[in-house]
ZAZA-748610 format. One record per residue (C-alpha): residue in one letter; x, y, z. Coordinates in steps of 0.25 Angstrom, whole numbers, plus 5000, padded with zeros to 4 digits. Layout:
BEGIN
aXYZ ...
This chain:
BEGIN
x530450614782 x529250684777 x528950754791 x530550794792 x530350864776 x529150944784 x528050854778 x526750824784 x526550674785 x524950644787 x524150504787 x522850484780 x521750384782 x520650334772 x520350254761 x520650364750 x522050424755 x522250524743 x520950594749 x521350594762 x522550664757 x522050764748 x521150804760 x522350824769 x523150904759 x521950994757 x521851014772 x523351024776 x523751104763 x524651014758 x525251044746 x526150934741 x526050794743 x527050674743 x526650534741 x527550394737 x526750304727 x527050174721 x527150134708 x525550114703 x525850094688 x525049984688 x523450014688 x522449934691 x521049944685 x520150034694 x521150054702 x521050164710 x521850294708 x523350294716 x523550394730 x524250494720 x523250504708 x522050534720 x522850634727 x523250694712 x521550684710 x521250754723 x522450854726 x522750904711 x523351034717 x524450954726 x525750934724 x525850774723 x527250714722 x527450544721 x528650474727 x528650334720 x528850224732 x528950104722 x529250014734 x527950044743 x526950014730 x527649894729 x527449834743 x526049894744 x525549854729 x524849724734 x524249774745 x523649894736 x523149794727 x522649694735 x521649804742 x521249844727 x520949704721 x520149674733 x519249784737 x518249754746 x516849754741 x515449764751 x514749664751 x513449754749 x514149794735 x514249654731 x512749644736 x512249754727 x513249704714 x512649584715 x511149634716 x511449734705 x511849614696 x510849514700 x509749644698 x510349664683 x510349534679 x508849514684 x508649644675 x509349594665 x508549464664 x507149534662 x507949604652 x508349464645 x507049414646 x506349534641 x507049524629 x508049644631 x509549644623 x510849624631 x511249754631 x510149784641 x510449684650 x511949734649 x511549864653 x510849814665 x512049744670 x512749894668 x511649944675 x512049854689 x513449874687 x513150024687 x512250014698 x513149924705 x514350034706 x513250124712 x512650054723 x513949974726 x515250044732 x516349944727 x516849954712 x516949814711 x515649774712 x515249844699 x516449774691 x515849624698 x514449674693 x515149704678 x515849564680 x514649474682 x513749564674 x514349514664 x514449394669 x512949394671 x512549454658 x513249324652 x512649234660 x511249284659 x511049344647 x512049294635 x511949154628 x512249054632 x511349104646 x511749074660 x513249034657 x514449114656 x514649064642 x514149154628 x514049134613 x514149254608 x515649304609 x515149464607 x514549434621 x516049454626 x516049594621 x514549614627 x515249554640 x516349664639 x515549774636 x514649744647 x515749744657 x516549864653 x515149934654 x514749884668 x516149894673 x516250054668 x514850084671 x514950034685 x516250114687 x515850244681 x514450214691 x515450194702 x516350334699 x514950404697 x514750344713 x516050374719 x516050514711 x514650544719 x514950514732 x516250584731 x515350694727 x514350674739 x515450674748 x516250764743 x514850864745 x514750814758 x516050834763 x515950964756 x514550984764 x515250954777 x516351024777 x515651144774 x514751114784 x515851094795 x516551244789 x515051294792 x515051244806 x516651274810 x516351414807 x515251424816 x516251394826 x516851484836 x517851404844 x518951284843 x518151194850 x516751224841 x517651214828 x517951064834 x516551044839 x515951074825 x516950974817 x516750874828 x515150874825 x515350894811 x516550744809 x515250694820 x514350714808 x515150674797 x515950534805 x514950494815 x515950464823 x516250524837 x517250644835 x518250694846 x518950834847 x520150894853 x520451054852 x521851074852 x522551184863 x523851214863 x524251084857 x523351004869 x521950944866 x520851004874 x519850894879 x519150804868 x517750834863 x516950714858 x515850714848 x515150584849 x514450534838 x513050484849 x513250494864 x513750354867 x515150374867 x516250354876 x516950484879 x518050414887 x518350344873 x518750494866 x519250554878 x520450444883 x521750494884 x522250404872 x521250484861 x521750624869 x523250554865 x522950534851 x522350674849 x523350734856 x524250674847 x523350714833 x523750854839 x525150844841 x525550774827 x524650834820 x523950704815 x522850594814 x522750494826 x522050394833 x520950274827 x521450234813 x522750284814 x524350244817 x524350324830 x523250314841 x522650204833 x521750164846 x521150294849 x519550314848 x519850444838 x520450474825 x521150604827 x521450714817 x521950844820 x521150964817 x522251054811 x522951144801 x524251144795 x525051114807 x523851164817 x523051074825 x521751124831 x521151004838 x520950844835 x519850784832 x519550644833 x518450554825 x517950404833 x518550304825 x517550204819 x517450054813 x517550114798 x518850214794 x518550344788 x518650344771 x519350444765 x518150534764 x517650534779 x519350574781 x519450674772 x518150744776 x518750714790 x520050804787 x519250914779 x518350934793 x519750944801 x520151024792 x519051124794 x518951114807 x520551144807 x520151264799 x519051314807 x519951304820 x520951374814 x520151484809 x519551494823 x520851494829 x521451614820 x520151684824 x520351684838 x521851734838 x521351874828 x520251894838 x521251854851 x522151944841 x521052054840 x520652064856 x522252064859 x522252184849 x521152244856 x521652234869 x522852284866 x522252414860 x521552404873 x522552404882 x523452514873 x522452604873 x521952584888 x523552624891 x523552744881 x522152794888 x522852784903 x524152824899 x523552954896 x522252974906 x523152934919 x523953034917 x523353154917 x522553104930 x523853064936 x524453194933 x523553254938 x523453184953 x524953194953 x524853334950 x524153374960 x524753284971 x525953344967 x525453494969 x524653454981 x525953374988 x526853504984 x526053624984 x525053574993 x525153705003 x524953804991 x523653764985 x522253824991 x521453734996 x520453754982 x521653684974 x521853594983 x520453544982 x520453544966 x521753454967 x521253354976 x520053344966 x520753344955 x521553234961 x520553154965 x519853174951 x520853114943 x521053014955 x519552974952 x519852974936 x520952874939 x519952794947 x518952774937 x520052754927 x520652634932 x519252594935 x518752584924 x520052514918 x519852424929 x518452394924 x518752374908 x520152284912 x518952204920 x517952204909 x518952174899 x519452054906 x517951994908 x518352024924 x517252114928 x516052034935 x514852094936 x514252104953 x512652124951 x511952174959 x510552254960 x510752404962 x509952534962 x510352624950 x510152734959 x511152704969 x512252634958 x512152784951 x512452844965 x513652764968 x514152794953 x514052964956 x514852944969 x515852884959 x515853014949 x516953104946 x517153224955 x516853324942 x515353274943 x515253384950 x515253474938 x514253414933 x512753384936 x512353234938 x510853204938 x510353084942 x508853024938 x508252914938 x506952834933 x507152724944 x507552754957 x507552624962 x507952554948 x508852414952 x509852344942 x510752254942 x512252284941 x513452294946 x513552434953 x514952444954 x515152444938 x513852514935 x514452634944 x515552634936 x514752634924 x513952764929 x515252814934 x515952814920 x514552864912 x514552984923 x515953014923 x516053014908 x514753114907 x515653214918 x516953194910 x516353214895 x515253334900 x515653464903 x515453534918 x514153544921 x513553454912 x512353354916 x512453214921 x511153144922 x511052984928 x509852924925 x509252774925 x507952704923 x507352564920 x507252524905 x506752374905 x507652294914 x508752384913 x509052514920 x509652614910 x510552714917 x510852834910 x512052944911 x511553074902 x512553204901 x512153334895 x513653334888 x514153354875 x513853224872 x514653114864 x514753104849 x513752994841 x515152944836 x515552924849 x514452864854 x514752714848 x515952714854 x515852784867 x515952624874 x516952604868 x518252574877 x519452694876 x518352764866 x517952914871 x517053004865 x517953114869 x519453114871 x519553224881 x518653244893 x518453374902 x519653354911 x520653334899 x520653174902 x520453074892 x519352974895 x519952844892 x518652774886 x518452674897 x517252714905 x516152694896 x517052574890 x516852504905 x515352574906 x514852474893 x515552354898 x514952374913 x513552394907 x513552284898 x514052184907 x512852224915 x511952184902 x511652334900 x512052424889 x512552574888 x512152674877 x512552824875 x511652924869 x511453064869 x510953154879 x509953244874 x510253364872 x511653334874 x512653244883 x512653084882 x512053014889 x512552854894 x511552754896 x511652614901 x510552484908 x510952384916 x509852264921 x508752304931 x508352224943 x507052194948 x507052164963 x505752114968 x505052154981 x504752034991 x503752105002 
C-alpha cells in the first residue's frame, strides 16, 4: 500500500532503531515520517524511552505522525517485557560489582575499627555503587550493589552485628536514605558514562567522516572514490570489504579489500554474491548476511546511492557479532559521502564532456566559416582561368599564357597545403598521428622543406646558414618539413617582395634549435601570445588578398611538441620575426 501511495518503504538493523532511522532520514531527505504505535500508558521504572520519543529527541525538525495499532502492542507486550525484565548481564560486571562491594566493605571495617561514624561507612558504600556504574556496562549491577550495600551495611556495621536484624527503628530511615543515594548516585555515575562515550563517539565519528570527505576529494575518478571508502570502512570494521561500480545499470567486476592476505577470493567472487549485489542495484536496497533476502551470502550489501541514484554496491564480510546501531549509522553516513562524492564527480565530468563538445563545436563552425571563404577565392580563380584558357586559348600570347598556368598552379599549391594541414590537425586532434623517428641531418631536412616552398619564393631572398653542418637529430622528417614548410611560407606570405628570409640552426645542449628570421614588418607584442593559437592570425589579410586561416603555426606547435621541443617567436632585430623551434639531437658514435 505504502509503495502504491509513492512511499519509500526501507528496513533497518541495530539495537537502537530510532538512530538508525534518524541517520536514514538525514541521508535520504526525508521529510515526514509515519509510524503505528501501541498503547504504552503503562511505564515502567527505567524503562527506556518509546521508538517515537527517540525519533522526537533525535529528528526535532521532522514531521512525525503516530497510527495507534492497539492490537500489535497487545500481541507483542509480553515479548517486550520479558526481554526488559531479563536483560542479560556479563559475567565480568558481576565480577567487578562484586569486588567493589567486598573492597567497600573491607574499607568500611578499618573505618569501624578506627572508630569512625556511620555515615562514613555509608559514604563508602556510595562510593563502590558509583564506581561500580563506571567500570561496569549494565545498570543492574549498580542497583544489585545498592541492594546488598544495604544489606551489608546491616549486617556488618549496625547492632545487633552480623544478622539481618536491628534495634534501632531510625536505622530503617538510614537504610533508605542509603539506598536512594547509591541507587541515584550510581545512575546519575552511569548517564555521565554513556553521555561521554556518546561524546567520544560522536567526535569520532565526526573525525572520520571528515577524514573520509578529505580523502574523496582527492579523488579523481569512480573507481578511486570507491577505492578511498573501501580502505576507509577497512579501517573503521576490520572486516573485508568488497565493491561493485555500477555501469549502465550492470556491475563491473568486484574489487576486494581484504582485511590480511589470507582470504579466499573465490568466496567474494561466486556468482551467488554477484546475484545479490546485482539485486542491491536493481531495488535499490540492503541484501545478503543478516537480511530476509540472500541470507546466505558472504556480504552485506548496501547500495552506494542518492535519492533514486545508485552509483555502485558495496559489500562489508559478515562476522560472528552484528553491527550496533553506531557502527550502522557510521556505516550509512560513509555511503552517504561516498554517494555524494560519486555524484559530484559524475556532474563534473558531463560540464567538462559539456565544455570540450562546446569547444569542438566552435571548432568545427569556425574551421567551416574559414573554408567556406578561403576555397573560394582559389577555386575561382583555377576555374577562371581553365575557363579562359579552354575558350580563348588561341588569343592569349604566349606571356599570359605562362602567368595563367602559374597562377593556376599556385592556388593549386594553396589548396594542397590547405587540406594538408587540415589533414594534420584532424590527425592530431584525434590522438592519430604517430610519430616515425628516425635520425636526420638538418641540412638535408631544410633542403627537402625549400623544394616544398611556394613558387613566390622567388621574390624574395632565402639565405641559409648554419652552425653545424653535419648536426643529427632525431625526428620525424616528414612533419618537421612541414613544420619549416609553414614557418617559410608564412615569412613569404606576411613580408613584402623583396624582403629577406634567413634559415638558420645550431646545437644548444642536446637540442638543435632551428630558426627562421625575416626582415618584415614584424608582428605585434599583443599578438605574439597568441600567434599558436589555432584559427588566430596576426593579420587578417595577406599579400595576395587571401585570409590565412590560422592553422600553420596551429599544427607547427603540435608537431614541435610532440617531438619534446618547443617553439618561440621574437623579434628580429632591427625588424621582422623571427620563429624558433629545438627538437632532440642525436649522438652517433664512430666504431673504426
Amino acid at each position: 500500500m505504502a509503495q502504491q501511495l509513492g512511499a519509500s518503504v526501507e528496513t533497518v538493523y541495530g539495537d537502537d532503531v530510532a538512530y538508525q532511522i534518524a541517520e536514514f532520514s538525514r541521508l535520504s531527505g526525508v521529510t515526514k515520517i509515519v509510524l503505528g504505535r501501541g498503547e504504552t500508558s503503562n511505564r515502567i521504572l527505567f524503562w527506556k524511552p518509546s521508538l517515537t520519543e527517540r525519533l522526537v529527541e533525535l529528528t526535532p525538525e521532522l514531521d512525525i505522525h503516530i497510527i495507534p495499532d492497539t492490537g500489535t502492542a497487545r500481541r507483542f507486550a509480553s515479548h517486550y517485557k520479558k526481554e526488559l525484565y531479563a536483560p542479560a548481564v556479563p559475567l565480568l560486571d558481576l565480577l567487578k560489582s562484586t569486588l567493589l562491594l567486598v573492597l567497600s566493605t573491607l574499607v568500611g571495617l578499618i573505618f569501624y575499627y578506627l572508630g569512625l561514624s556511620e555515615a562514613n561507612i555509608i559514604t563508602v558504600y556510595i562510593l563502590g555503587v558509583m564506581l561500580t556504574s563506571i567500570f561496569t556496562k549494565s545498570a543492574v549491577c549498580s542497583f544489585l550493589n545498592s541492594v546488598v550495600g544495604v544489606l551489608a551495611f546491616n549486617f556488618f556495621f549496625t547492632e545487633p552485628r552480623f544478622s539481618l536484624h536491628i534495634y534501632a527503628s531510625d536505622y530503617m530511615v538510614t537504610f533508605l536514605v542509603m539506598f536512594l543515594a547509591s541507587l541515584l548516585t550510581g545512575s546519575l555515575a552511569a548517564k555521565l558514562k554513556s553521555l561521554a562515550k556518546h561524546s567520544a563517539q560522536l567526535a569520532w565519528r565526526t573525525k572520520l567522516l571528515f577524514e573520509t570527505n578529505q580523502e574523496l576529494q582527492k579523488a579523481g575518478t569512480q573507481d578511486e572514490i570507491l577505492s578511498v571508502t573501501a580502505r576507509q570502512l577497512l579501517k573503521i570494521f576490520q572486516r573485508d570489504i568488497v565493491t561493485y561500480r555500477s555501469d549502465q545499470g550492470q556491475l563491473d567486476a568486484p574489487k576486494i579489500f581484504p582485511v590480511d592476505d589470507a582470504f579466499s577470493e573465490s568466496k567474494y567472487s561466486a556468482a551467488s554474491e554477484h546475484q545479490a549485489a546485482q539485486w542491491v542495484l536493481t531495488n535499490n536496497k540492503r541484501a545478503g548476511a543478516g537480511t530476509e533476502t540472500f541470507s546466505d551470502a558472504c556480504c552485506t550489501y548496501l547500495a552506494v546511492r542518492t535519492a533514486e541514484q545508485v552509483y555502485g554496491v558495496i559489500g562489508v564480510a559478515a562476522s560472528g557479532e552484528e553491527m550496533d546501531s553506531f557502527e550502522g549509522g557510521l556505516l550509512l553516513s560513509i555511503l552517504g559521502e561516498c554517494a555524494l562524492a560519486m555524484e559530484n564527480q559524475k556532474n563534473l565530468e558531463e560540464k567538462e564532456a559539456a565544455a570540450v563538445l562546446a569547444k569542438n563545436e566552435q571548432l568545427r563552425a569556425n574551421l567551416l566559416r574559414s573554408i567556406s571563404h578561403d576555397l573560394r577565392t582559389p577555386l575561382t580563380s583555377i576555374s577562371g582561368n581553365a575557363s579562359n584558357l579552354l575558350s580563348n586559348g588561341d588569343m592569349f600570347d604566349a606571356k599570359t599564357k605562362h602567368q595563367m598556368y602559374v597562377d593556376i598552379y599556385d592556388d593549386a599549391m594553396w589548396l594542397i597545403n590547405l587540406v594538408e594541414n587540415l589533414l594534420s590537425v584532424s590527425r592530431l586532434e584525434g590522438g592519430q598521428m604517430n610519430l616515425h623517428l628516425s635520425t636526420e641531418l638538418i641540412g638535408e631536412v631544410v633542403a627537402e622543406a625549400l623544394r616544398h616552398i611556394n613558387r613566390r619564393s622567388a621574390e624574395h631572398h632565402l639565405h641559409i646558414q648554419s652552425g653545424d653542418e653535419y648536426l643529427l637529430a632525431q625526428m620525424d622528417a616528414h612533419l618537421i618539413v612541414q613544420v619549416i614548410t609553414n614557418i617559410v611560407d608564412n615569412a613569404i606570405k606576411y613580408t613584402p617582395p623583396g624582403s629577406d628570409i634567413e634559415i638558420s640552426w645550431e646545437r644548444q645542449g642536446r637540442f638543435a634549435a632551428l630558426s627562421v628570421a625575416d626582415n618584415g614588418p614584424g608582428i605585434p607584442d599583443s599578438a605574439k601570445p597568441r600567434v599558436f593559437d589555432m584559427f588566430y592570425s596576426a593579420s587578417n589579410r595577406i599579400a595576395d588578398s587571401r585570409r590565412s586561416m590560422g592553422l600553420g603555426l596551429a599544427l607547427c606547435k603540435s608537431i614541435i611538441t610532440a617531438h619534446g621541443g618547443e617553439i618561440t617567436v621574437a623579434d628580429h632585430a632591427p625588424h621582422g620575426t623571427v620563429f624558433t623551434f629545438t627538437i632532440p639531437i642525436e649522438e652517433v658514435e664512430l666504431h673504426e
